[in-house]
C-alpha positions as CSV (number, residue, x, y, z in Angstrom):
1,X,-73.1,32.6,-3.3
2,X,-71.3,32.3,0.1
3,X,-67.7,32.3,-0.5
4,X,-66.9,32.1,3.7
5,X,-66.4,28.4,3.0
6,X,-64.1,28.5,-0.1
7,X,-61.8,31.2,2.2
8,X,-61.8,28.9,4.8
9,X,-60.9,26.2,3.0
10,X,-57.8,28.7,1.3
11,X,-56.9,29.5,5.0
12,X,-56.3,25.9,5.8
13,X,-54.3,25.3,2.9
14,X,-52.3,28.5,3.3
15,X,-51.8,27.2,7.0
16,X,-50.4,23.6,5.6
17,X,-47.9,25.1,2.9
18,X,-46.8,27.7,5.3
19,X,-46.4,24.5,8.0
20,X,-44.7,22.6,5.7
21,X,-42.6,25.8,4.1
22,X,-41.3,26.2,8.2
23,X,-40.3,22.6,8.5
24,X,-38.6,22.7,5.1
25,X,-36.3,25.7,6.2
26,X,-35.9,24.3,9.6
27,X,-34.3,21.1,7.5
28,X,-32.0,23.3,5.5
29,X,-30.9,25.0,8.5
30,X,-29.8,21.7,9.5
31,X,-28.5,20.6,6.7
32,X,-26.4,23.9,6.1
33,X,-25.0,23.1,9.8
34,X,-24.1,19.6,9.1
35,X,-22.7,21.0,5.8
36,X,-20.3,23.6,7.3
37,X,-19.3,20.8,9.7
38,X,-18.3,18.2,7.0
39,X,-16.4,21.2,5.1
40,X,-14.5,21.8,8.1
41,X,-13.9,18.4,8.7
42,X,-12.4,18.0,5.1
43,X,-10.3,21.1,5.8
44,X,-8.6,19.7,8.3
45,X,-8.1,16.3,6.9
46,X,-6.6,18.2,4.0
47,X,-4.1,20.3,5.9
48,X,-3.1,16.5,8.5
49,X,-2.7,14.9,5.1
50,X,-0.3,17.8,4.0
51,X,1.6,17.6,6.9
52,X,1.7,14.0,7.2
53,X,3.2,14.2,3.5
54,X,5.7,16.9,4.3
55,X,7.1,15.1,7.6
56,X,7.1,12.0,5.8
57,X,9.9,13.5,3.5
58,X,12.1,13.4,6.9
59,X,11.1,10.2,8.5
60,X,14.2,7.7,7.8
61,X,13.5,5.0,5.5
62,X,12.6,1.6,6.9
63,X,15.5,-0.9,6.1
64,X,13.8,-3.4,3.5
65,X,13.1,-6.8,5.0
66,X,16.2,-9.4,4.0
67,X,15.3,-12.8,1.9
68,X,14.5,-15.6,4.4
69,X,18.2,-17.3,4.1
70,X,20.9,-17.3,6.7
71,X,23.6,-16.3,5.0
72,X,22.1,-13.4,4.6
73,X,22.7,-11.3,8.4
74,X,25.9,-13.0,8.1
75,X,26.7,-11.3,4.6
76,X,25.9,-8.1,6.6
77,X,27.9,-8.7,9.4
78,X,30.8,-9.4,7.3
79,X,30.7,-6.3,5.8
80,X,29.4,-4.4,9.2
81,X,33.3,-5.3,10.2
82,X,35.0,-4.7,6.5
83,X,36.4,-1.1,5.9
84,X,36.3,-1.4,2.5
85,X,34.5,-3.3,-1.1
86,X,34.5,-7.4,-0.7
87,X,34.3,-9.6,-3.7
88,X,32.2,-12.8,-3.3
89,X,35.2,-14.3,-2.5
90,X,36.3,-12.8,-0.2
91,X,32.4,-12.9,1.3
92,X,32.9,-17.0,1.2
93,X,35.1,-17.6,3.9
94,X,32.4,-15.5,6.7
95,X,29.7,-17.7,5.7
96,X,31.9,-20.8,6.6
97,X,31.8,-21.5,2.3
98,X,34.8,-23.3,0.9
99,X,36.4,-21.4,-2.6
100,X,34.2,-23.5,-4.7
101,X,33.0,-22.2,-8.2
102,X,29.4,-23.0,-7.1
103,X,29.7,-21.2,-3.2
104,X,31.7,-18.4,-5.3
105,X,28.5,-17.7,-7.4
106,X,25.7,-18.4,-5.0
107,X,27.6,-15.7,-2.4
108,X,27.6,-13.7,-5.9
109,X,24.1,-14.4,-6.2
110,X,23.4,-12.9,-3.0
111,X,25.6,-9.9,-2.9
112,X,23.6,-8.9,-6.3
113,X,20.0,-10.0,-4.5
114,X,21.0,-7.1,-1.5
115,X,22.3,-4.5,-4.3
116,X,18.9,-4.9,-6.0
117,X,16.7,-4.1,-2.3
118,X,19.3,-1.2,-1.8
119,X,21.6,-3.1,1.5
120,X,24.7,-2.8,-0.5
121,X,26.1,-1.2,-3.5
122,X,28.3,-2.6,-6.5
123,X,31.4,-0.2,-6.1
124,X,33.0,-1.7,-9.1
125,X,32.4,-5.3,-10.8
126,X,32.4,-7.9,-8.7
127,X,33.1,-5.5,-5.3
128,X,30.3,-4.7,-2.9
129,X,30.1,-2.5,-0.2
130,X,27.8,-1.6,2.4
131,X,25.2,1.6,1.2
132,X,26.2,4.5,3.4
């Protein structure tokens, strides 16, 4: 029996793993490449979003949008010029209110709404000032 042929046949085989075995690794080279690049990629998105987080720490708050009402930048400029706490009251008379019960309480109203987004504080009841 001639085994020439059955070697032959081995060679070629050998030859198409060993093909296949070079294009496999050359893949994984690849892929390791594109690997270390996406690792590196996450590294530095980790250390922008740490610094982004610290530094945000500094940045000065935004002033939170006011209720869609005008007598609401007038409130503020009423106690832009005030020194010290206003009552609702006292508020009435800036918004061009008359000393009604119901002005009274819807300037109250108000003067609670822009304590509760952090605009002014309640320095005792009733009196508001501006947040410092």
């Amino acid at each position: 029996m001639d085994v020439r042929p059955l070697l032959e046949a081995l060679d070629l085989q050998e030859e198409a793993a060993r093909a296949l075995a070079d294009d496999l690794r050359a893949q994984i080279d690849d892929l390791q490449t594109r690997l270390r690049e996406a690792e590196t990629h996450l590294e530095h998105l980790a250390i922008t979003r740490k610094t982004v987080t610290s530094l945000a720490d500094r940045l000065p708050a935004s002033p939170p949008e006011l209720p869609e009402h005008s007598d609401y930048p007038r409130i503020l400029a009423a106690f832009n010029e005030s020194t010290g706490p206003r009552r609702a009251k006292d508020a009435c008379p800036a918004l061009g209110h008359e000393l009604l019960p119901k002005n009274v309480e819807g300037t109250r109203a108000k003067l609670k709404r822009l304590v509760e987004l952090g605009i002014l504080t309640a320095a005792d009841t009733g009196c508001f000032t501006r947040r410092q």
